[in-house]
N, C-alpha and C positions, 0 to 999 in steps of 0.2 A: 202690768198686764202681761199674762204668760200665752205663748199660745202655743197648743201642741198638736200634732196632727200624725196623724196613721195610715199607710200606706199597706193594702191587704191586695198581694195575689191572689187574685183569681184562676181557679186552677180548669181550664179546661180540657178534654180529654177528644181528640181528636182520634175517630175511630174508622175514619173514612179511609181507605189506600188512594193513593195519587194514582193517576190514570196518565197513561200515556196522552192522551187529547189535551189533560190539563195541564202536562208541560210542554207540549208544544205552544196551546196558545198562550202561555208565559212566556215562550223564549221569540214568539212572533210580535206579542206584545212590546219586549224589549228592542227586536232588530226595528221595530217603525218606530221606537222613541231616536234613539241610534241615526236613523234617517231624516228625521224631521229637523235634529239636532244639528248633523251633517248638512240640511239642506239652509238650515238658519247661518251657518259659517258661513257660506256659498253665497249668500245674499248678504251680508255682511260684507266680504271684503267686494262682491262684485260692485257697493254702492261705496266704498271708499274710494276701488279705482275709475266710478264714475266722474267722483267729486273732484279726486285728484288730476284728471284729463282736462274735464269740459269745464271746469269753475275755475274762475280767478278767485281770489283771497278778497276781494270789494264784492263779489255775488255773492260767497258762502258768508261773509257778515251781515250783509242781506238778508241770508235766510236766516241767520240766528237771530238778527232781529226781530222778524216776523214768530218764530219760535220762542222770541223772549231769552236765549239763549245768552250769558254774558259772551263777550266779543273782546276782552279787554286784554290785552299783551298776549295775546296768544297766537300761536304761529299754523299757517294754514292745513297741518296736519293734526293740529290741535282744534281749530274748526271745526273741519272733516269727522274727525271722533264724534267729536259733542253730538253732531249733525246728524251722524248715523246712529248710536243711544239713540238719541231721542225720537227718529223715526221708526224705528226697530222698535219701540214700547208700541203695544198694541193698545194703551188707554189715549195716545196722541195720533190713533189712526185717522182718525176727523180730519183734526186739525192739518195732517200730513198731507190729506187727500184734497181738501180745500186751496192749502197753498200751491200744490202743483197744477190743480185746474186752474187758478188764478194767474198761475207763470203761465200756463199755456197762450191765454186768453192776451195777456201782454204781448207774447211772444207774435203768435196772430195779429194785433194791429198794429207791431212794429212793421209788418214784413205787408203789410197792407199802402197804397204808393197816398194815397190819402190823409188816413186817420194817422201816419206813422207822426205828424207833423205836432198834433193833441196831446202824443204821448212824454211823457220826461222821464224819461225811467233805465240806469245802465246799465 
């Protein structure tokens, strides 16, 4: 069985002049890509040296377990990676937003003088 295939430029002929307006809103275009880009690093490393502060290496496995995250011989800056990937994916924003309301809600009847006695959780 042969198979053969052809590839045919299309020739179009562009007779329009560029406009001053339409290079600016190209070059405006590219400075907010640029920024959004710049403001994703920002948020990146600000959630590494969150993790790296306030977590001990027993809560960021924690969270990988709730994330499903392996957790296995890896060292708490290797957590932390994982941990921020995968909240930085906009398809795990759900789930991202669920388990931090959930921490919250823990966090709350720890600090409660009552219900703190119901709770097991480090």
């Amino acid at each position: 069985m042969n198979i053969t295939y052809s590839l045919k430029e299309k020739k179009t002929t562009c007779n329009q002049p560029v406009t001053y307006n339409d290079l600016t809103e190209l070059v405006n275009c590219l400075e907010d890509s640029e920024k959004i880009e710049e403001e994703n690093i920002n948020n990146l490393i600000a959630m590494e040296i969150n993790y790296q502060t306030n977590f001990t290496k027993p809560q960021l496995e924690t969270i990988c377990g709730y994330y499903g995250i392996s957790k296995r011989k890896k060292r708490k800056d290797e957590l932390i990676q994982e941990i921020v990937i995968y909240e930085m994916d906009p398809e795990n924003i759900e789930k991202v937003w669920k388990r931090k309301k959930l921490w919250s809600y823990m966090r709350e009847i720890k600090e409660d003088r009552y219900l703190s006695k119901f709770l097991i959780f480090n």
